[in-house]
C-alpha positions as a printed NumPy array, in Angstrom:
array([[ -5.551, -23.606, -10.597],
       [ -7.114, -24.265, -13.87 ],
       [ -8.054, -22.303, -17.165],
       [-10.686, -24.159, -18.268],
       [-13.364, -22.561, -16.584],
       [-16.151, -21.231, -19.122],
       [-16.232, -18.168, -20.868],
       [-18.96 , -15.997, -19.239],
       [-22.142, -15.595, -21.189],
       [-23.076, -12.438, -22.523],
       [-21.772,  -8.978, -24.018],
       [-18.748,  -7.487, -22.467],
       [-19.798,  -4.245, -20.488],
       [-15.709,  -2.859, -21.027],
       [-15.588,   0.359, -19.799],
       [-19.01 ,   0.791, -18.34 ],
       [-17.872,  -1.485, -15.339],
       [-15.877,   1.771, -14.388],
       [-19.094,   4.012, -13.618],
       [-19.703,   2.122, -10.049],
       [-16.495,   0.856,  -9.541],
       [-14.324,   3.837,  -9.743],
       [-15.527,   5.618,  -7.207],
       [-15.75 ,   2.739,  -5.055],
       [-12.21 ,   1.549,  -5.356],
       [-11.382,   5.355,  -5.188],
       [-12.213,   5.919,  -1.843],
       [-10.321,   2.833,  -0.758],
       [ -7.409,   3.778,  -1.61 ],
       [ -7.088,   7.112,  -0.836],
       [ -7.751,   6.402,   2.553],
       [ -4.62 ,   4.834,   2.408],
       [ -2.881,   7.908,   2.543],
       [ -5.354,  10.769,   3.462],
       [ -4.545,  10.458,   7.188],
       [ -1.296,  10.309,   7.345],
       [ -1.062,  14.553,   6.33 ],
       [ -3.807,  15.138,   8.923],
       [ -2.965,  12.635,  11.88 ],
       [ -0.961,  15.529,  13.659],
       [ -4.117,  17.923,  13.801],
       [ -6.096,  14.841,  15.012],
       [ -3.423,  14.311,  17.741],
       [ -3.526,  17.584,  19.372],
       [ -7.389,  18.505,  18.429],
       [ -8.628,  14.91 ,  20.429],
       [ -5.53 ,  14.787,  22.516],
       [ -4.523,  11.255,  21.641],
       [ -1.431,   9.545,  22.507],
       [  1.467,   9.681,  19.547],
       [  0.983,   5.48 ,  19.343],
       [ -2.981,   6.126,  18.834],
       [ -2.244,   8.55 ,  16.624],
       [  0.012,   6.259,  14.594],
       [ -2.719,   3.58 ,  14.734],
       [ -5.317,   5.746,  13.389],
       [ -2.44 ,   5.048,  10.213],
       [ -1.154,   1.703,  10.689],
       [ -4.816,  -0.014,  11.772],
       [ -6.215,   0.548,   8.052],
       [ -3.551,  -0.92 ,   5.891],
       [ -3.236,  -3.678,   8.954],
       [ -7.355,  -4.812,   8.451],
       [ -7.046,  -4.539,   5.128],
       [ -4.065,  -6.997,   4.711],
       [ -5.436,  -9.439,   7.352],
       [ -9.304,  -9.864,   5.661],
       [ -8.151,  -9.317,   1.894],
       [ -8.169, -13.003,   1.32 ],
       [-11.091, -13.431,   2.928],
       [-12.525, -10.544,   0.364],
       [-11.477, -12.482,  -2.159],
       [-12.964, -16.132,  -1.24 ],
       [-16.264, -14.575,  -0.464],
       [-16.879, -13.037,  -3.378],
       [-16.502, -16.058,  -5.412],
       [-18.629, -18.295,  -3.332],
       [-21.761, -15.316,  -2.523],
       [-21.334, -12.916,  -5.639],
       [-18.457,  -9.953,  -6.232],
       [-21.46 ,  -7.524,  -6.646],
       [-23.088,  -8.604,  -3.812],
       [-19.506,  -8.024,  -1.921],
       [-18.611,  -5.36 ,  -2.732],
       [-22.041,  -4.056,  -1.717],
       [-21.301,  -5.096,   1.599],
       [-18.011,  -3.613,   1.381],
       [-18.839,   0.021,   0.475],
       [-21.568,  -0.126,   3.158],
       [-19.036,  -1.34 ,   5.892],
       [-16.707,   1.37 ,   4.784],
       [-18.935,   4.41 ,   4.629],
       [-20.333,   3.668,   7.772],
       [-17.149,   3.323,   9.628],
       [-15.519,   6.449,   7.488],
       [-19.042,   8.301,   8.852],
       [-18.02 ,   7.247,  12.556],
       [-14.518,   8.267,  12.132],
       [-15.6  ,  11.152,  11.582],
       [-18.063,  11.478,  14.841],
       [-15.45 ,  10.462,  17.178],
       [-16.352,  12.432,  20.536],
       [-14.002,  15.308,  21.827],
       [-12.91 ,  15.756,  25.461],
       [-12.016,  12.437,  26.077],
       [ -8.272,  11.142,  24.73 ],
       [ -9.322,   7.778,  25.922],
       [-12.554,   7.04 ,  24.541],
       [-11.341,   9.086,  21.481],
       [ -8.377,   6.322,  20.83 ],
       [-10.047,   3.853,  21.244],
       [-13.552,   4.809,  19.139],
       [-10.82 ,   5.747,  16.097],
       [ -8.506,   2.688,  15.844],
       [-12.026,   0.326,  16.15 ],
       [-13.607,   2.67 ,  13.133],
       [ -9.999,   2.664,  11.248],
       [ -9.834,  -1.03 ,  11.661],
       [-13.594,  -1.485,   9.914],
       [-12.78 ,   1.012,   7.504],
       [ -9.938,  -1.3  ,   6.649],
       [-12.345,  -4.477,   6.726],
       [-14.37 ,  -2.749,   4.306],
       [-11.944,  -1.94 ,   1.95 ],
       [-10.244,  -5.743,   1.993],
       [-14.163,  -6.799,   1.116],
       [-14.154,  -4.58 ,  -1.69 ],
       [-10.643,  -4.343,  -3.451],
       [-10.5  ,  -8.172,  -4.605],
       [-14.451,  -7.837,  -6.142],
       [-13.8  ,  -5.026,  -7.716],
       [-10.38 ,  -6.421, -10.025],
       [-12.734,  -9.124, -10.709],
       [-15.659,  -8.086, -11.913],
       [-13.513,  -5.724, -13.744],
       [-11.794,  -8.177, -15.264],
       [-14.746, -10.203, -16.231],
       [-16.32 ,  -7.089, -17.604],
       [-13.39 ,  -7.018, -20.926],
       [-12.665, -10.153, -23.462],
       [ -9.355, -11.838, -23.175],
       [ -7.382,  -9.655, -25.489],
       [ -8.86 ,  -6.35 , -24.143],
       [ -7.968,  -6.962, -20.353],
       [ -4.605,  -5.373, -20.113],
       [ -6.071,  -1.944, -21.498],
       [ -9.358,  -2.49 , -18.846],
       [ -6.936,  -3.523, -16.274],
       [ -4.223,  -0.724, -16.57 ],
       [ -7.513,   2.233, -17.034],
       [ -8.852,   1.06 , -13.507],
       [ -5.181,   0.998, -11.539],
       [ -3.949,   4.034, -13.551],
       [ -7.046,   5.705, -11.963],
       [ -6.671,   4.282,  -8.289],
       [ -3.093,   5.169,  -8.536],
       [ -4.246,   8.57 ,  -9.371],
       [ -6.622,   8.657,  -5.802],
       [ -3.837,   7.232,  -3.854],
       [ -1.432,  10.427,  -5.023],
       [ -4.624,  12.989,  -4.425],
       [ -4.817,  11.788,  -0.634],
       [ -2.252,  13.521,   0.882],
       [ -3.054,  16.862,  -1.242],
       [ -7.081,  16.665,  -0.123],
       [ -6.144,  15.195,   3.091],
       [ -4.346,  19.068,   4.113],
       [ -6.694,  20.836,   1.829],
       [ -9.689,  19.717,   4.059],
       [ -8.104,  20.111,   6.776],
       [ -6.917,  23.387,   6.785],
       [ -9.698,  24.98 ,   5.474],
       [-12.504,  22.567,   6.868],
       [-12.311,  20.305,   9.549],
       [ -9.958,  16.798,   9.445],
       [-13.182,  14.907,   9.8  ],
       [-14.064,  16.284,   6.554],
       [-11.335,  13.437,   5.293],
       [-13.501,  10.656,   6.676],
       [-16.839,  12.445,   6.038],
       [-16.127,  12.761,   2.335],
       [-15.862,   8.846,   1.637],
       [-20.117,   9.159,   2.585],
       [-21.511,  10.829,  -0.746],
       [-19.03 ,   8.645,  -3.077],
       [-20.242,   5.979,  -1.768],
       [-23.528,   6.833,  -2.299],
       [-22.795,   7.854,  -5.924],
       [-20.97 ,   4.127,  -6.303],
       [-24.178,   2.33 ,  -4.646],
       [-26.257,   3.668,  -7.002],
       [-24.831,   2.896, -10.075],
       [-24.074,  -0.506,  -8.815],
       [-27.938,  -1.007,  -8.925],
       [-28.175,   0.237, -11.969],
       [-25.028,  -1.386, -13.973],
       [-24.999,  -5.702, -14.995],
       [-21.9  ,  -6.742, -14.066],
       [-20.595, -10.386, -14.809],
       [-21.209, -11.9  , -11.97 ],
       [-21.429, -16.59 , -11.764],
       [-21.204, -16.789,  -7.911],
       [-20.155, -20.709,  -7.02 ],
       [-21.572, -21.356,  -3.587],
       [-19.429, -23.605,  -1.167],
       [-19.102, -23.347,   2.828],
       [-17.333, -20.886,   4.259],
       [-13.75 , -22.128,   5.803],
       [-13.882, -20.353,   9.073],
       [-10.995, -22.434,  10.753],
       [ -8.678, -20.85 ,   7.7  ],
       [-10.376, -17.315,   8.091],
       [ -9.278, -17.068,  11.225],
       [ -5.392, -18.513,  10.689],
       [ -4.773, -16.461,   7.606],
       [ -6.572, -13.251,   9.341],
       [ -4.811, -13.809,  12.841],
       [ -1.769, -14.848,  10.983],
       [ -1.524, -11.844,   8.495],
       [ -2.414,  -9.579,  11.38 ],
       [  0.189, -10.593,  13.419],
       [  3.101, -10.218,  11.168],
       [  2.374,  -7.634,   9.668],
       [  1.986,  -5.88 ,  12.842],
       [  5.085,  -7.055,  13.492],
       [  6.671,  -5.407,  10.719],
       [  5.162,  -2.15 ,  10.882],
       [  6.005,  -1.294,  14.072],
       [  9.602,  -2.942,  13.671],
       [ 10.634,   0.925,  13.59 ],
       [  9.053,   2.319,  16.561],
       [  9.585,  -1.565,  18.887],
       [ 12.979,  -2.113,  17.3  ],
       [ 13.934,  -5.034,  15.397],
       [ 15.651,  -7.175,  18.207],
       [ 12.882,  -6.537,  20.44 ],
       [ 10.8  ,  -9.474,  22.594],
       [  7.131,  -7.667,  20.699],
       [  8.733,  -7.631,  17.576],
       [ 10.393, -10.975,  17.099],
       [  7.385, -12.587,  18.798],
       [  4.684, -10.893,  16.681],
       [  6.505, -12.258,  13.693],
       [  7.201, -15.446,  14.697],
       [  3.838, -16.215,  15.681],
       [  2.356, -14.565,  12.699],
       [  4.428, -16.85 ,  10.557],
       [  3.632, -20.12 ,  12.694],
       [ -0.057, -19.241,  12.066],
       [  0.222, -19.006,   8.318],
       [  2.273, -22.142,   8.144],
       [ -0.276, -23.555,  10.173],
       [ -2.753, -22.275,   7.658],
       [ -1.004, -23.576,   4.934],
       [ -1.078, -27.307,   6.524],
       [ -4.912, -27.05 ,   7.201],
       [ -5.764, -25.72 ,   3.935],
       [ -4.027, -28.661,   2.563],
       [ -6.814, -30.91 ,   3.944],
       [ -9.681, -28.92 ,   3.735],
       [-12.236, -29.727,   1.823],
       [-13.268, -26.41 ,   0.918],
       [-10.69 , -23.936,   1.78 ],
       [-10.274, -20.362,   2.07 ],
       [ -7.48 , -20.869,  -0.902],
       [ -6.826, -23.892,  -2.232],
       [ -2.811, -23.942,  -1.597],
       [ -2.519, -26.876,  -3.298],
       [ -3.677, -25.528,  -6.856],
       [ -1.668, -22.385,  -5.951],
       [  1.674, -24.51 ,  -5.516],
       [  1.457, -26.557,  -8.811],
       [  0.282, -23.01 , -10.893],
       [  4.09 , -21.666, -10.783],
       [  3.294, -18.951, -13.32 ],
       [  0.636, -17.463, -11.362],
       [  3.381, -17.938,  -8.061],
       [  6.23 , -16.3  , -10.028],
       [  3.608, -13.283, -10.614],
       [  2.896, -13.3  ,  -7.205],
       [  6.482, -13.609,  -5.936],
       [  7.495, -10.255,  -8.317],
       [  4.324,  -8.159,  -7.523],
       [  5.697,  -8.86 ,  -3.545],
       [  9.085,  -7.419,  -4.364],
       [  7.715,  -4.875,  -6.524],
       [  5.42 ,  -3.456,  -3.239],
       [  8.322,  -3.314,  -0.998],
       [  9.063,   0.033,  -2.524],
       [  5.997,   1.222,  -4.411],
       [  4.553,   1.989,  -0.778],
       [  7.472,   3.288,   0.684],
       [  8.439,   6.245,  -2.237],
       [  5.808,   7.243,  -1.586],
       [  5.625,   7.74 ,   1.779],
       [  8.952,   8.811,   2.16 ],
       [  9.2  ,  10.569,  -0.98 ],
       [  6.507,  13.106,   0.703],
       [  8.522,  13.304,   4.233],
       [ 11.888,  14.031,   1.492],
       [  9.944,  16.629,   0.   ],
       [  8.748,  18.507,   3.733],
       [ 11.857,  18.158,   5.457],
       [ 14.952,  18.246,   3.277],
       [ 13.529,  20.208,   0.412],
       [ 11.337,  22.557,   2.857],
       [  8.11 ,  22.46 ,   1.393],
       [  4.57 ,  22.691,   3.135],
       [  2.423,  19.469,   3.259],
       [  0.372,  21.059,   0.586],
       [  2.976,  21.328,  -1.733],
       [  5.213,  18.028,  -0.737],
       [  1.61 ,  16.459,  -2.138],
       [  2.279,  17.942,  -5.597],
       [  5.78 ,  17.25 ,  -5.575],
       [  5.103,  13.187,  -5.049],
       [  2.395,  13.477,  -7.582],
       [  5.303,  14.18 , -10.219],
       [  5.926,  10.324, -10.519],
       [  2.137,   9.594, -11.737],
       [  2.91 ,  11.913, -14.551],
       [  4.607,   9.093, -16.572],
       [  3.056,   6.171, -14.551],
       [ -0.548,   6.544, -16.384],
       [  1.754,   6.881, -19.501],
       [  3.957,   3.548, -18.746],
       [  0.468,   1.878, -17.807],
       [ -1.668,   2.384, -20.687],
       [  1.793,   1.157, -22.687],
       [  2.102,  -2.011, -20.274],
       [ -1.127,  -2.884, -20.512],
       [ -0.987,  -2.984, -24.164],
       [  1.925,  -4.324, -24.544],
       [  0.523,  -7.367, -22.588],
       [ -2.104,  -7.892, -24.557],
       [ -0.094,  -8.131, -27.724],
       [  3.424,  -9.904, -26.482],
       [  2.679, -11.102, -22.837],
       [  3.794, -10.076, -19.816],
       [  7.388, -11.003, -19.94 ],
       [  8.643,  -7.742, -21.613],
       [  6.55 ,  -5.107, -20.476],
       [  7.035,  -6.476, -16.314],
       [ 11.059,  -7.22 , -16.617],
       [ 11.178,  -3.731, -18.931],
       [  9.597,  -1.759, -16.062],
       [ 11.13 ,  -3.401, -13.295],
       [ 14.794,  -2.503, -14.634],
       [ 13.677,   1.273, -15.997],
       [ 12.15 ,   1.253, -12.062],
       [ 15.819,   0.451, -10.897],
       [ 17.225,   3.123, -13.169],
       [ 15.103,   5.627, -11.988],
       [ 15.071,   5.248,  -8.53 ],
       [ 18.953,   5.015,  -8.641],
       [ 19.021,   8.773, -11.101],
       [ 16.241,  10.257,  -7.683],
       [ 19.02 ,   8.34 ,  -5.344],
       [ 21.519,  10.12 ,  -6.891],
       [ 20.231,  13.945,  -7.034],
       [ 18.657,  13.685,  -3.796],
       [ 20.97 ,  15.655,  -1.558],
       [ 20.816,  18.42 ,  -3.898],
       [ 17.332,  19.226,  -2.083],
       [ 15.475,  20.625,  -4.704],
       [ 12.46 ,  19.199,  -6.423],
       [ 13.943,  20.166,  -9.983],
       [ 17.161,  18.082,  -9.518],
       [ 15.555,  14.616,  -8.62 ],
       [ 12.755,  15.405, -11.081],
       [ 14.209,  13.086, -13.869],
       [ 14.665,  10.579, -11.646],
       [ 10.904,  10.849, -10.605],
       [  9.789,  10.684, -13.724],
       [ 11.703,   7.662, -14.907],
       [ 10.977,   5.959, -11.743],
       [  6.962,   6.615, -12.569],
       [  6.962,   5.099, -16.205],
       [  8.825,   1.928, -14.965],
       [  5.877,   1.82 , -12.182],
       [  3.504,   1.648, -14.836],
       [  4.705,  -0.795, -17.64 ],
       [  4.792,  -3.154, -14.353],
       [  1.462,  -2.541, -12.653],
       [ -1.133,  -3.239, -15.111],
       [  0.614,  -6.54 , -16.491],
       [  1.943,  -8.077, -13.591],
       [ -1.632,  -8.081, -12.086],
       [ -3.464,  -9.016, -15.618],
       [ -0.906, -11.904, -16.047],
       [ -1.761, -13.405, -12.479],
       [ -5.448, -13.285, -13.068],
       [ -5.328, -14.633, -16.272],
       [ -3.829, -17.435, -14.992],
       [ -7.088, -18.783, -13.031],
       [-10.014, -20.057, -13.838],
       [-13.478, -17.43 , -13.39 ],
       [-14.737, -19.318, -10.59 ],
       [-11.   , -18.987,  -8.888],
       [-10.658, -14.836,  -9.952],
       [-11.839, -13.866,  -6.583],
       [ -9.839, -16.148,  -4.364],
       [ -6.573, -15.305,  -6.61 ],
       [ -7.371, -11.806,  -6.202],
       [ -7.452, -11.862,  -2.959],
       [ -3.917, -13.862,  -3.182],
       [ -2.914, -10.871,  -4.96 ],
       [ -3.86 ,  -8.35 ,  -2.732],
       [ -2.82 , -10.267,   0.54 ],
       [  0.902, -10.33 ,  -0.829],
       [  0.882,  -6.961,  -2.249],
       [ -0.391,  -5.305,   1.066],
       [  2.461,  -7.774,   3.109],
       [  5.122,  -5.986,   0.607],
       [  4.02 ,  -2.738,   1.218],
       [  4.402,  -3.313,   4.789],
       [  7.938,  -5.09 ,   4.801],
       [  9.045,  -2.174,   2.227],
       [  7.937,   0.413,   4.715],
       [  9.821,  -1.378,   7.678],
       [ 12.667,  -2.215,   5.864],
       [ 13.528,   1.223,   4.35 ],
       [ 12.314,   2.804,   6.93 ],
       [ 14.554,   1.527,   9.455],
       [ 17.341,   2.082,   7.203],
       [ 16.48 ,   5.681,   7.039],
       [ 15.877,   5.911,  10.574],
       [ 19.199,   4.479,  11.715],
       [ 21.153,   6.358,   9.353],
       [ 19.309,   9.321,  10.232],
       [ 20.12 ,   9.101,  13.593],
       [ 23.624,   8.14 ,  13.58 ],
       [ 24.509,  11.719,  11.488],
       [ 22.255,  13.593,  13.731],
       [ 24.68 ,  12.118,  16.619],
       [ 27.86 ,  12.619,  14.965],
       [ 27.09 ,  16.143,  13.969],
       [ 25.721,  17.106,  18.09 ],
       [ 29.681,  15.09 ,  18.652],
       [ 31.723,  17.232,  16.314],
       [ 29.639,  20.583,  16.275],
       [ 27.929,  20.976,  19.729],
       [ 30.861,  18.843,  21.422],
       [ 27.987,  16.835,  22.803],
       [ 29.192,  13.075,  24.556],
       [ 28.607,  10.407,  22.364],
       [ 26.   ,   8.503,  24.513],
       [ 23.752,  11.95 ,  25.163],
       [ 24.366,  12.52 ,  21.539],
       [ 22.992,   9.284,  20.125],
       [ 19.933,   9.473,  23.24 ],
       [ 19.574,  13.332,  21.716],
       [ 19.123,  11.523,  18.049],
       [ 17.019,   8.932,  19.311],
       [ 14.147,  10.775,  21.127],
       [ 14.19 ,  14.127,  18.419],
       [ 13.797,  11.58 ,  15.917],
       [ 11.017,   9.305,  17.532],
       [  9.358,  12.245,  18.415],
       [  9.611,  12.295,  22.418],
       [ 12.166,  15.064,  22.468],
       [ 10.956,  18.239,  24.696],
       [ 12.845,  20.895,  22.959],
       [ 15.667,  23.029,  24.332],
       [ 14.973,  23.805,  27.172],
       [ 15.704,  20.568,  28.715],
       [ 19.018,  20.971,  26.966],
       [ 20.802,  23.166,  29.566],
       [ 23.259,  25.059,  28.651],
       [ 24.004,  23.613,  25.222],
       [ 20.718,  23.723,  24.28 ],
       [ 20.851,  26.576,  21.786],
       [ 23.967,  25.211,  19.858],
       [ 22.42 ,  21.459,  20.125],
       [ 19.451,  23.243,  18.49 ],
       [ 21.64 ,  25.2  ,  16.042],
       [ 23.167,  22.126,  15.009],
       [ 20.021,  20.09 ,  14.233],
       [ 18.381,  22.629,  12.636],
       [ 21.482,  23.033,  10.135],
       [ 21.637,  19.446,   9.556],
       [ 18.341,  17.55 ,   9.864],
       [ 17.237,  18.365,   5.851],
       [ 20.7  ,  16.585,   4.892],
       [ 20.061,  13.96 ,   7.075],
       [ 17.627,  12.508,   5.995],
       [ 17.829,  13.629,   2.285],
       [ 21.555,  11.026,   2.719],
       [ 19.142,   8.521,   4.426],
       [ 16.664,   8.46 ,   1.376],
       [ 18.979,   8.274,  -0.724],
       [ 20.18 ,   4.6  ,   0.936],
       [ 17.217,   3.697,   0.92 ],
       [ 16.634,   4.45 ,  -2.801],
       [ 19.519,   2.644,  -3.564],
       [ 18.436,  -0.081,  -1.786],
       [ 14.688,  -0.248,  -3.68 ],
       [ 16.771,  -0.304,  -6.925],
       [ 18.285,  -3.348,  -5.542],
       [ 14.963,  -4.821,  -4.498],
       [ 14.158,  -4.435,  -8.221],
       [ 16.701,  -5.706,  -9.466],
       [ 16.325,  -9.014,  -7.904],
       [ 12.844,  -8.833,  -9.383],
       [ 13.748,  -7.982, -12.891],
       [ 16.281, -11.189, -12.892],
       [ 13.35 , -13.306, -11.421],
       [ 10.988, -11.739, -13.964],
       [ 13.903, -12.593, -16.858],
       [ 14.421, -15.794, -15.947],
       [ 11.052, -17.641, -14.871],
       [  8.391, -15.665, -16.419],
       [  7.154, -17.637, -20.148],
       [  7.735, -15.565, -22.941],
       [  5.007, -14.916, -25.585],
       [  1.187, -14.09 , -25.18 ],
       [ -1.127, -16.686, -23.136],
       [ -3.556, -18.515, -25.18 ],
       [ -6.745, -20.275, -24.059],
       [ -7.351, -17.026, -22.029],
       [-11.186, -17.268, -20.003]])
């Protein structure tokens, strides 16, 4: 990828771009965590399976991942206003049907959810790439770090309100309310798109459908794959061969794209820019665990330090505290020095953090692993906002779509390893206490022990009274154990993010240029 693309003509709209954007971009990601506090309500009220009602999760993030790219490239070849357009239309009007989804019928009901989830999803991967770009496009050069950190600092701040609205509305509404609400924002964003001129030099070129459909097929597949590593089981026949052929289809991708003569991405500009690779190859390490504190951070919070959903919400929050402080400083700091020292500065005070929240966590109280929360959240944000500047810098306007699609593609495949990764850490450590304490406590044999662990902690177990006998003490036992459990299986896994980061800081040390890029477009 080049530079040299010209400067766009015009004045800079800076923080005006916001107005129709925000609340676009805010509804996106929220939905990325919303459900998950309401999807046991939905279970019972529809009476869904427990795999639908992980779906109604998993499909989103899945669609969104899989079409990103796609988002990307067809924003810079019809127009990122006209896109995202499309996009918030697509997504209100699946969040609308969501929310009609017919009662009485647990079939009709899966499948009319996971279909809506999955546009949603399609709707969001349209939007999200558009959106950075015309954002970007929207600031001069040395002003795009402070535009850039402003928009994530307040889509970070939607994705940490979804679990806390998500139980609001439905406890004192109705769950569809979650879906329904996405309908007047998006209203509220369409019309001040109308109104607002937004930077916008479409390049038309044909459409590459042969690579659509390898990168979306490929994507789809493995990270499908990975997701449901934890409920399939790594060594399984669905899980290795999900992967697998996800990964043959992206190679396969990557060799067609190669000879193209208008492609989806142009790998072969991608391969010879190594900075914008190197960005690419952090913000993918970086994901693994930004996804996964959270969502495990808010289980932590319910089941070893006791809280209600409600409050579990508040308790995550904590960690955005410092990360709007740590992004407003990263994105300056980029604009003045580069990326280099704000990115490998936040990576390592991320590692210190998580390791301080690692290391209070079986104390199971919010107040202990708060400092570790906090510095965890600042490290967050020196990283976000430059990391993601840097790599679209790094591209030529007429390529900002396409790269942000890159972008998004490998962020949403790190969120999804991170999730399967320390999740299945947490799970098998989980479960292997859970057995040895029904061994040594309830004198329960080692193989019903660990079948015991298995099903309470996948979710199949029927309670005591299948039990016999030893079904109050097996009960007693869990009961006194399951909040130290898991908080010891966090706490591995928090360990094992620091590591993650680590890795990332010494790639971020060692191959990232040092010093402010000039001859910025």
């Amino acid at each position: 990828m080049t530079t040299s693309a010209p400067r766009a003509t015009g004045d800079y709209l800076r923080f005006g771009v916001l107005w129709p954007l925000v609340p676009a971009m805010a509804m996106v990601m929220i939905d990325f965590t919303i459900v998950s506090i309401s999807v046991t309500t939905i279970q019972a009220d529809l009476g869904i399976s427990s795999t639908a009602a992980q779906w109604t999760v998993t499909a989103y993030a899945l669609a969104t991942a899989a079409f990103v790219a796609l988002g990307g490239r067809l924003g810079d070849t019809i127009g990122h206003k006209r896109i995202v357009t499309i996009g918030i239309v697509v997504f209100a009007a699946s969040s609308l049907m969501c929310g009609l989804v017919p009662d009485g019928n647990g079939t009709t009901a899966e499948a009319w959810l996971i279909v809506f989830r999955c546009l949603q999803g399609i709707g969001g991967a349209l939007l999200i790439p558009s959106a950075t770009v015309l954002v970007l496009n929207a600031f001069p050069p040395e002003e795009r770090g402070k535009g850039i950190s402003v928009f994530f600092i307040v889509a970070g701040l939607f994705t940490a309100l979804g679990p806390i609205a998500g139980s609001y509305l439905t406890e004192y509404w109705t769950w569809r309310a979650i879906f329904w609400i996405n309908v007047p924002v998006a209203l509220i964003s369409l019309f001040e798109l109308r109104r607002t001129r937004l930077v916008d030099e479409p390049t038309p070129a044909p459409l590459d459908v042969r690579g659509a459909i390898l990168i979306v097929a490929g994507m789809a597949l493995a990270v499908l794959g990975i997701q449901q590593s934890t409920v399939w089981g790594w060594g399984s026949p669905a899980t290795i061969v999900s992967i697998v052929a996800g990964v043959v289809l992206l190679a396969a991708f990557w060799q067609v794209e190669k000879r193209t003569e208008h492609p989806l991405i142009d790998v072969r500009k991608l391969a010879a820019n190594r900075v914008f690779a190197i960005d690419n190859a952090i913000m993918f390490l970086f994901f693994t665990v930004w996804l996964a504190i959270f969502l495990f951070g808010s289980m932590y919070f319910q089941i070893s330090a006791g809280q209600e959903p409600s409050q579990a919400g508040f308790s995550i929050l904590t960690v955005f505290y410092t990360f709007f402080v740590g992004s407003r400083i990263g994105g300056a700091m980029m604009d003045k020095q580069g990326p280099k020292i704000p990115v490998a500065a936040g990576l390592l005070v991320t590692a210190v953090g998580l390791a301080l929240w690692a290391h209070q966590a079986t104390e199971l109280e919010h107040l202990n692993v708060l400092w570790g929360q906090l510095v965890t959240g600042a490290g967050l944000g020196l990283v976000m906002s430059a990391a993601n500047t840097d790599a679209l810098n790094r591209v030529g306007i007429a390529e900002r779509g396409e790269a942000s699609g890159v972008i998004q593609t490998v962020r949403n495949f790190g969120s999804a390893v991170g999730v399967a990764l320390l999740g299945t850490i947490i799970l098998q450590i989980q479960q292997g206490k859970t057995a040895d304490a029904l061994e040594t406590q309830a004198n329960v044999p080692a193989d019903q022990a660990q079948e015991i662990a298995h099903s309470i902690l996948a979710g199949t177990h029927s309670g005591e009274g299948g039990l016999g006998s030893g079904g109050g003490k097996i009960g007693e036992v869990i009961g006194q154990t399951l909040a130290l459990d898991f908080a010891e299986a966090f706490q591995v896994a928090l360990y094992v993010g620091a590591g993650i980061l680590v890795v990332a800081f010494l790639v971020a040390v060692t191959r990232l240029p040092a010093g402010r890029q000039e001859d910025i477009v």
